[in-house]
C-alpha positions as CSV (number, residue, x, y, z in Angstrom):
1,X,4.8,-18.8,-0.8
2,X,4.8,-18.0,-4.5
3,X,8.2,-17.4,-6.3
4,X,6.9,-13.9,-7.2
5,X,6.3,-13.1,-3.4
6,X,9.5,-14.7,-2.5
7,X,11.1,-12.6,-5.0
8,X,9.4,-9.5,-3.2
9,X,10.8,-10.4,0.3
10,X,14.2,-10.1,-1.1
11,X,14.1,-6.5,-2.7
12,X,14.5,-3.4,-0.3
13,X,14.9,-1.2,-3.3
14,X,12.5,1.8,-3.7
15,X,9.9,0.3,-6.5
16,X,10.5,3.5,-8.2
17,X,14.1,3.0,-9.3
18,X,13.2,-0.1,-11.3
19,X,9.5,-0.5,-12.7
20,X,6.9,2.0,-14.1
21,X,4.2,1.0,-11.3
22,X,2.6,4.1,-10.6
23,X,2.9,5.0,-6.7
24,X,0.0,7.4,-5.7
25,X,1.1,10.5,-4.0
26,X,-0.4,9.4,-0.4
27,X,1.7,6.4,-0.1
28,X,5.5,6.8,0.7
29,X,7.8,7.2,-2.5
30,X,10.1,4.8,-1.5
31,X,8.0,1.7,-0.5
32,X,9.5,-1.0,-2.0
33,X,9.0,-5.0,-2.7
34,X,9.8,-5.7,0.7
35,X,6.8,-3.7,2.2
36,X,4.6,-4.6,-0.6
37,X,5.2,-8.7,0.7
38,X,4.5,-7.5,4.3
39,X,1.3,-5.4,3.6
40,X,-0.1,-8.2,1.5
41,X,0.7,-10.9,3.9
42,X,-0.4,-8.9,7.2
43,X,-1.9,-5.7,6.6
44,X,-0.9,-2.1,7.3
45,X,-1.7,-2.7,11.0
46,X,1.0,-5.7,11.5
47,X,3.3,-3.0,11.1
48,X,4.0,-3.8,7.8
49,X,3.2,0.2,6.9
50,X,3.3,2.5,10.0
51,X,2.4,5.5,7.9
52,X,-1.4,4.5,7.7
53,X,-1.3,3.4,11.3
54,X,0.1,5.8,12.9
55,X,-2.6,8.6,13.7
56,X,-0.3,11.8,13.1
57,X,0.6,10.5,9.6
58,X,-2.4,8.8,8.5
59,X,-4.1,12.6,9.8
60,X,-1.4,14.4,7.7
61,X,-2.1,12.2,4.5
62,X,-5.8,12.1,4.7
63,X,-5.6,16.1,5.1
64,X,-3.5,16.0,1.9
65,X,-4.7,13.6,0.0
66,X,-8.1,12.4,1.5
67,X,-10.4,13.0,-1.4
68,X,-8.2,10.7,-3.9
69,X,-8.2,7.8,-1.4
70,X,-11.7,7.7,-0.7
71,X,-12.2,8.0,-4.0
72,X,-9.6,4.6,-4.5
73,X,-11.6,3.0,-2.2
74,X,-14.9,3.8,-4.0
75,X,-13.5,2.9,-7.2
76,X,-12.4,-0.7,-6.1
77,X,-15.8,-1.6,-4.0
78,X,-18.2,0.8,-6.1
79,X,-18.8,2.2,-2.6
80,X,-17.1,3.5,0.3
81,X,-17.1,1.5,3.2
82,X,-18.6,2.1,6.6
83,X,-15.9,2.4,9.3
84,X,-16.2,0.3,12.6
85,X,-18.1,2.7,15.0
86,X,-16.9,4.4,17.8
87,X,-13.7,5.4,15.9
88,X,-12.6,9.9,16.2
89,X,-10.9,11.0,13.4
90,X,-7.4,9.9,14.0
91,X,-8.8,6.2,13.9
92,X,-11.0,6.9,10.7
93,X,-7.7,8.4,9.3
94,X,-5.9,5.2,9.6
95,X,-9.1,3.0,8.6
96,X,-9.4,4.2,5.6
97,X,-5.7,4.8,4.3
98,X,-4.7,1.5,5.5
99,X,-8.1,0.1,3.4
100,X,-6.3,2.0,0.3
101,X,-2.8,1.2,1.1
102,X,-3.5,-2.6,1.0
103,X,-6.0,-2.4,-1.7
104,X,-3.1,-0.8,-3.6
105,X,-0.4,-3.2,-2.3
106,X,-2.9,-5.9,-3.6
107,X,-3.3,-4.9,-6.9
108,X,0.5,-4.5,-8.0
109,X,1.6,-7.9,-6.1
110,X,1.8,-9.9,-9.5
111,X,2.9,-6.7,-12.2
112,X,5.7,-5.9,-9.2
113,X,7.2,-9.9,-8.7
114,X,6.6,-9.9,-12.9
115,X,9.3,-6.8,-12.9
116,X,11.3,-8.5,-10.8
117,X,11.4,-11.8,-12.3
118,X,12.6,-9.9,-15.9
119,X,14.8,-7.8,-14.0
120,X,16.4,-10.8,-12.6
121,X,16.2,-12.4,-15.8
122,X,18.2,-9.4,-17.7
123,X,21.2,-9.7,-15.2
């Protein structure tokens, strides 16, 4: 485990309160380090995130906010990715917001244990 990610197990705080990291509107405002070290080491579906993997919220987000995640999606692969058959829409819901949610998670792991290391440094 790297100091950053250790760093990131130890911080329940909303990411919000102390960095600039955008959060996009269909992830929870107050995810914080904590989650962001569980998502990248298991995935949304280790319940490290129940929000995407839980068919009532992942249906509520993707009715909200469908259209930017898909686009997220496309604009990390250059495509959007063909979800495992046999799934109804509740399953698709969670496929692809979990796919965004840890694409996200992924892509703020080192800026977010960078805060946190000058943030620790500070005090």
């Amino acid at each position: 485990m790297t100091a950053q990610l250790a760093n990131l197990w130890e911080n329940n705080k909303p990411i919000k309160e102390f960095t600039e990291i955008e959060i996009p509107a269909w992830i929870e405002s107050d995810i914080s380090p904590y989650d962001i070290a569980a998502i990248t080491q298991g995935g949304c579906a280790s319940g490290a995130y129940m929000p995407a993997v839980t068919y009532h919220s992942a249906l509520k987000t993707m009715a909200e906010h469908g259209d930017n995640v898909l686009q997220y999606i496309e604009d990390v692969y250059g495509e959007i990715p063909a979800p495992d058959t046999g799934l109804g829409w509740g399953g698709m819901a969670c496929h692809y917001l979990s796919m965004a949610v840890e694409l996200w998670a992924f892509s703020i792991e080192q800026e977010l244990g960078s805060a946190l290391d000058e943030l620790e440094f500070a005090e």
